[in-house]
N, C-alpha and C positions, 0 to 999 in steps of 0.2 A: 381659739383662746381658751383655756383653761378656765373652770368656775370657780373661784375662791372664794367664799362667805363665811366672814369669819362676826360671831358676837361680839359686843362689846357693851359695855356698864358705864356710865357715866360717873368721875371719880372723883368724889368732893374733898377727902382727906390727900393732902401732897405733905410732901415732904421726904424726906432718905428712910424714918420711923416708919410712917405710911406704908411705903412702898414695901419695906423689910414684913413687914405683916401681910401685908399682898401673896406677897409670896409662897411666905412661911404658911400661913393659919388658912389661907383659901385658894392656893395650888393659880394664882393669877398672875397674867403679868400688869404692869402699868406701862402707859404710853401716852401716846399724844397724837392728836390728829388736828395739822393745822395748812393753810392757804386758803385758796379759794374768798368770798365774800364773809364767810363767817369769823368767828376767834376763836381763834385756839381753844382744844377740849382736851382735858382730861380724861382716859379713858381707863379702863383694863380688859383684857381678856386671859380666858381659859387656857393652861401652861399647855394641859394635853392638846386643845385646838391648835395651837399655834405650832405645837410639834409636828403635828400629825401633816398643818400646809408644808413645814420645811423638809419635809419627806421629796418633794418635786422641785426640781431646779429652778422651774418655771414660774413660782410662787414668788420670787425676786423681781424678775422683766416682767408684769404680766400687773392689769388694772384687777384688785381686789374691790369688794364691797362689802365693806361692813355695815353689822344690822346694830345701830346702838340705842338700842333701848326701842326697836321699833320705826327707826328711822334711819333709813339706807343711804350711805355716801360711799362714793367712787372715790380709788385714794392708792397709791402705789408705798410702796414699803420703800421709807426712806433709811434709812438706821436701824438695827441691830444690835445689841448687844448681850453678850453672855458671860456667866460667870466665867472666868479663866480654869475651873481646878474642878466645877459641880459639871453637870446635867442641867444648869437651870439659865434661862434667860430672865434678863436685868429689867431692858426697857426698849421697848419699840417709836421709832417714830412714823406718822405715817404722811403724805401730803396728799391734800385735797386735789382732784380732778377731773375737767371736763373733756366732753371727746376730744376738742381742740385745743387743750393746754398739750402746750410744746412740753415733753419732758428729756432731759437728761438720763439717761441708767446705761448697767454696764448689763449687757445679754450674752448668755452663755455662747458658744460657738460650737458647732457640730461639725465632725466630719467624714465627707462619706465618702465611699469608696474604696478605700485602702488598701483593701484585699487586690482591691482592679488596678489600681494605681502602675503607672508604664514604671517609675523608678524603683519600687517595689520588687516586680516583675524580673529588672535588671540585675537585683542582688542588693538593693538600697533600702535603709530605714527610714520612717516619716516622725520627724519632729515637730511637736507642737509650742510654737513660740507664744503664739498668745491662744489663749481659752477663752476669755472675756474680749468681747469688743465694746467698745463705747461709744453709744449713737443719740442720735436726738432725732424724736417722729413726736409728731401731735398721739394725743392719748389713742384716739381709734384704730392707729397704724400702727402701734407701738408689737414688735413682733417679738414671743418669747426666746426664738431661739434665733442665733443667723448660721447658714449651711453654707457648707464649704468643698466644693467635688474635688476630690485628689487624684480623679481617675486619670486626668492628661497629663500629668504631673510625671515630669522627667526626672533621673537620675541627675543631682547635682542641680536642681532646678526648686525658685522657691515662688511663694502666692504673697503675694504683698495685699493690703488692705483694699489696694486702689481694684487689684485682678478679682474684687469679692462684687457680683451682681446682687446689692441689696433693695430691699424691696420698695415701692411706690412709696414716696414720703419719707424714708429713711435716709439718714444723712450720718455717716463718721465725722464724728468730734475731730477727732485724729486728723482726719483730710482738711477740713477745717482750718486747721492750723496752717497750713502748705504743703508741700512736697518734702520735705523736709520728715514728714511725722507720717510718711507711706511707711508704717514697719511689715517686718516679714512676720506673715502669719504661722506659714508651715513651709517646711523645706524638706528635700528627700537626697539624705546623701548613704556613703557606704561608710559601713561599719565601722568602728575605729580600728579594728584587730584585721578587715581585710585591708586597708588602708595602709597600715605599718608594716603589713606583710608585703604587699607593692613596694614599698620602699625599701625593703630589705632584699627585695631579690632584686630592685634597680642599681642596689647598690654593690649587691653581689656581682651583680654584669658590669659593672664600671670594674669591679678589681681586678675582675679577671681580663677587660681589654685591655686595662692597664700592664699585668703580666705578660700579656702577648707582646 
């Protein structure tokens, strides 16, 4: 797992006014850090710190620690937000957690092999249906990324959610739901241009046995 430590200030002025000076006059952002047995806090932190965690993909799926004021809590990034038009983020939120709070979050998807991949191999492209998957594992399990081998993977052939071996304690949301919400992750077919080209010379050989 990734080390994420990020500061944070305890934030007594709120408000949209507040927050607007946060930003502007001490380069901060404002947020909130809540669940767990405590209530809800006020926080901010540093705009370059916060840039600099969203630099790694992993900074999303992955248990941070904030130091606020001296006093360290475990807490996953719940919410985001950014100006639409600046370089600048709005307001974070974060939730409280312990190794065995069950969490919900969506983890990035890797995938490997590709170059080895048999559809590949055959003259076939690989398409990425989903990037993101969405899982539920207690905090300790909770894994940054979920991996995806493309190496067996046939020409015309796809990897549904169900075909993904995820880790000890990890569970798809998705599955969950039924059979029904097995989506395709990644599929490997041919090209569209050599595709229409099959079809154009299939259709040439019907004309011409026609002619005959």
């Amino acid at each position: 797992m990734s080390d994420f430590k990020l500061n944070a200030n305890v934030r007594s002025d709120e408000g949209k006014g507040a927050s607007r000076r946060l930003r502007r006059e001490e380069g901060r952002v404002p947020a909130i850090v809540y669940g767990g047995k405590a209530k809800p806090a006020s926080i901010s932190l540093l705009s370059k710190e916060m840039f600099k965690a969203l630099e790694d993909e992993t900074f999303f799926s992955s248990v941070l620690t904030l130091d606020i004021e001296g006093k360290e809590e475990k807490v996953i990034l719940r919410d985001l937000q950014r100006h639409p038009a600046k370089q600048q983020l709005l307001h974070a939120d974060f939730q409280r957690v312990s190794a065995n709070t069950k969490v919900h979050l969506k983890v990035p998807v890797h995938f490997l092999n590709e170059d080895k991949c048999k559809g590949v191999k055959a003259g076939g492209i690989v398409s990425h249906t989903l990037t993101e998957l969405e899982i539920s594992a207690p905090a300790s399990k909770l894994p940054e990324f979920i991996e995806v081998d493309l190496a067996d993977l046939e020409l015309d052939g796809t990897v549904h959610i169900s075909d993904i071996k995820l880790p000890a304690g990890v569970e798809s949301v998705d599955l969950a739901h039924g059979a029904d919400h097995d989506l395709v992750v990644a599929s490997v077919h041919k090209p569209r241009g050599a595709v229409e080209a099959e079809a154009e010379g299939e259709e040439g050989e019907a004309a011409e046995g026609g002619e005959e």
